[in-house]
N, C-alpha and C positions, 0 to 999 in steps of 0.2 A: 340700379337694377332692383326690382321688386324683390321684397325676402321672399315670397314663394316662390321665385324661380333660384336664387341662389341657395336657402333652406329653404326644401321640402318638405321637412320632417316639422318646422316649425308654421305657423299659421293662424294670425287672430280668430278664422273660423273654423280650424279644425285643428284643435289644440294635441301636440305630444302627451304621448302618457311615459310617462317617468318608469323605467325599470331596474334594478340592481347591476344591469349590465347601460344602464344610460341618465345619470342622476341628474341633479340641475345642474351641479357642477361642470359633468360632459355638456351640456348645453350651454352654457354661459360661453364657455371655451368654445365652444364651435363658431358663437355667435360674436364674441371678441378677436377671430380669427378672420371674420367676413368685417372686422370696423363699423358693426351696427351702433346704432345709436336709440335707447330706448329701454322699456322693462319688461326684463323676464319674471313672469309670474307663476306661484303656483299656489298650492294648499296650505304652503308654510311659511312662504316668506317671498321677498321682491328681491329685484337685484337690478339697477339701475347701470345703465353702460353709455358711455357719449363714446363715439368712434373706437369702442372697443375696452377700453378703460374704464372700471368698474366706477362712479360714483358716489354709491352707498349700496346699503344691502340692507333690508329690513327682514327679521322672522317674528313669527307669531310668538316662538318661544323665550328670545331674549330680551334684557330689560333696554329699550331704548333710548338714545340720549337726552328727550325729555325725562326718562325716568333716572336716569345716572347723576344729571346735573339736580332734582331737586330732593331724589333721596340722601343723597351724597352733602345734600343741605348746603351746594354752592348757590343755588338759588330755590325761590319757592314756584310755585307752579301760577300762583298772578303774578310776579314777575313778569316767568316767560309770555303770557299773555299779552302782558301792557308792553311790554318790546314788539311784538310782534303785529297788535294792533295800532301801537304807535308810529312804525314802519312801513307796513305794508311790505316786508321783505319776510322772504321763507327765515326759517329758524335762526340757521347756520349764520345766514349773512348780516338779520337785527343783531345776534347776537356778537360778532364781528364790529358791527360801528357802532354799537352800544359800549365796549369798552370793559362790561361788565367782566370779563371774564378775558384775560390775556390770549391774546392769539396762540401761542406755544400751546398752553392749559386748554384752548376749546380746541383745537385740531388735535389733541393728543386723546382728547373726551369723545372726539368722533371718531379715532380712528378705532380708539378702543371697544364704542359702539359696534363700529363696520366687522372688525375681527370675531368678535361673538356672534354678530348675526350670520355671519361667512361660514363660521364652524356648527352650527346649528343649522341653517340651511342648506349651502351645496353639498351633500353627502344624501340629500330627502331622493329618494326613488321610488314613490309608488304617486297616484293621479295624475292628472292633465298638466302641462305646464303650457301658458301662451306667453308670446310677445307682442307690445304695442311697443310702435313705432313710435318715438318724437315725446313718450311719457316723461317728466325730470322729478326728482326725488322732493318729496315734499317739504324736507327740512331746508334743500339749498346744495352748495357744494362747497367743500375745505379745499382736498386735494385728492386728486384719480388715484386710481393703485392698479396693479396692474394684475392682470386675472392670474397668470402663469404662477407669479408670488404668490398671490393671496390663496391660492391652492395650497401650494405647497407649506405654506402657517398652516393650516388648517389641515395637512398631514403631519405636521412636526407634533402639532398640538394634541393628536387623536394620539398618536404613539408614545407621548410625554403619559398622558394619562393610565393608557396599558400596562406600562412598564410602572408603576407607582403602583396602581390596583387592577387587574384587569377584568373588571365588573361593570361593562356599559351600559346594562339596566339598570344601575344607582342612579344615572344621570336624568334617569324619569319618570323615577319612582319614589311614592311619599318614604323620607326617612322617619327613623325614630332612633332612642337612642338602644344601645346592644343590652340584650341580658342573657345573663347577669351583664353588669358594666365590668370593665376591666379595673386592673388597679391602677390609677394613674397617678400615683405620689412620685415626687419627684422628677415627672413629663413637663416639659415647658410646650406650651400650646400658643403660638401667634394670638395676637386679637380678632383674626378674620376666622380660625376654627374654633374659638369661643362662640363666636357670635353665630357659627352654624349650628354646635352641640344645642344654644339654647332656643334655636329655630327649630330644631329637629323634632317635632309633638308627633310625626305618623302621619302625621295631612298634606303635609307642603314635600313637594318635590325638592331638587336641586336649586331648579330654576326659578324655584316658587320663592327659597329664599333668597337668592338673588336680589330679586326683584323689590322682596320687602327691604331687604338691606340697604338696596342703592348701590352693590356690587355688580363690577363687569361679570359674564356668568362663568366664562373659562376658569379665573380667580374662585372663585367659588365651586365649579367641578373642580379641582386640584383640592383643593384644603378636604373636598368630600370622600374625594378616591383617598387620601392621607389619612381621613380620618376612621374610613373603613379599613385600611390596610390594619391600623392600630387597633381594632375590635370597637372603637368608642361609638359607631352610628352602624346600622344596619335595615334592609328592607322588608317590608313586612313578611312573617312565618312563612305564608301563603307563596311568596316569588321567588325566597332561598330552598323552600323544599322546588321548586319546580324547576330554578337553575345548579340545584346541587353537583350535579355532574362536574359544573364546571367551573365552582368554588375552586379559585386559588388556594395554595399555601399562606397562613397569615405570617407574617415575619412577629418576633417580638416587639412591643410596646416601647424598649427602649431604642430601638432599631429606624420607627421611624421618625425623620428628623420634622422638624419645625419649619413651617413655609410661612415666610416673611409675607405682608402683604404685598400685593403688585398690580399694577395694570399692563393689558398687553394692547399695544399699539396697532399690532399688525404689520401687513405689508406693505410699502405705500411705493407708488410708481410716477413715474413722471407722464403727462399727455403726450406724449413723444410718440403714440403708433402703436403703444402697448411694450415699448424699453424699457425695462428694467432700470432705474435709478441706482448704479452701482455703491454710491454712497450710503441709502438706504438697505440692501441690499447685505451691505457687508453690514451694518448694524442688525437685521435681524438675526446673520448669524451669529454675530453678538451675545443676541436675547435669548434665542434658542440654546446657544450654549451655558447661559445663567441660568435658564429655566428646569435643566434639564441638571442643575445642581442645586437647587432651593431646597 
């Protein structure tokens, strides 16, 4: 059946407009509920679907798994090229029978990709969003995940960060560091909020340092909302007078704790119709229960 007669609302030439009350994320789900096959696009990011099963997920704002694998200095960026020109295969899959990189370790790199661009895209509600039919993701495919999951990560993960700091215009706005600075003698700090404090110049966002890092970005919002709770980074003059109203309480410096570094994997589902993989499943509750003690 043609998507304009099944969705309405969706249409390669008369594209949806995104509202507060209808995100991409309600659209994905609508469109994973009909077993479409294809990509939802918008102002922010893509989202890839085969019979309903998510793909991949690309945004504008997270670092993607070409950037993850060669910031991360598991491989360089000719490399990836000469795999991929030597192939003739999308990313995912040269980089699959090249060997370079362990099957466990690159599906664990994609999903961690997939999770960040999920949490930074389906939640966007404002411009057009279309679908084309029969589009497939330009890096390839690991393993589907399933939309119902990968929502619900990317609810666990917005309210992990609330409850830590709840300032969600840190997440895209230039940091710097707090003045005065706090006293931090005696605070043990991860290496992954070392490496944000000395990112932090007032120009680079969250995501900005991410990116220069070679960090997943959720990992990197965590260690920022942490490191604001603690007084050590803050947004410029200009956006804390404008958000003062709704400046939390700071807890004490020795109050809050040290976050290990980490990658999150995500959701991931089996092709099974859009089932849930209960083996994976009970492991994110797993994660979500660790994360939510780090």
């Amino acid at each position: 059946m043609d998507l304009q007669t099944r969705s309405p609302l969706v249409s390669r030439r008369r594209p949806l407009l995104l509202t507060p009350d209808r995100t991409l994320g309600d659209v994905v789900g609508m469109l994973a509920a009909e077993r479409r096959t294809g990509a939802v696009q918008c102002t922010t990011g893509v989202v890839h679907l085969y019979e309903g099963a998510v793909l991949q997920v690309e945004s504008v704002a997270a670092p993607d798994l070409p950037t993850l694998l060669v910031r991360s200095g598991r491989l360089t960026e000719q490399d990836l090229l000469d795999l991929v020109g030597a192939t003739g295969l999308p990313l995912l899959e040269a980089l699959s029978e090249s060997g370079r990189i362990g099957r466990g370790m690159l599906e664990l790199c994609h999903l961690t990709a997939v999770s960040d661009a999920a949490f930074l895209a389906l939640p966007h509600d404002s411009g057009p969003v279309r679908f084309q039919p029969g589009v497939p993701p330009r890096t390839g495919v690991i393993r589907p995940i399933d939309v119902r999951t990968l929502r619900e990560a990317v609810a666990r993960r917005r309210a992990l960060l609330d409850r830590i700091w709840p300032c969600p215009w840190l997440d895209s706005t230039p940091l710097r560091l707090s003045t005065p600075a706090p006293d931090a003698a005696g605070v043990r700090w991860s290496r992954g909020q070392r490496a944000v404090v000395h990112a932090a110049d007032g120009r680079r966002t969250p995501l900005d340092i991410a990116r220069l890092l070679g960090r997943p970005a959720f990992a990197t919002l965590l260690d920022v909302r942490r490191l604001a709770a603690a007084g050590v980074v803050e947004s410029s003059p200009e956006i804390i007078a404008a958000v003062a109203p709704a400046m939390p309480v700071r807890p004490a410096l020795s109050a809050v704790p040290t976050l290990r570094p980490t990658v999150l994997p995500g959701a991931m589902g089996r092709l099974d119709g859009g089932s849930a993989d209960p083996e994976v499943a009970l492991l994110i509750r797993l994660r979500a229960a660790l994360e939510a003690r780090l």
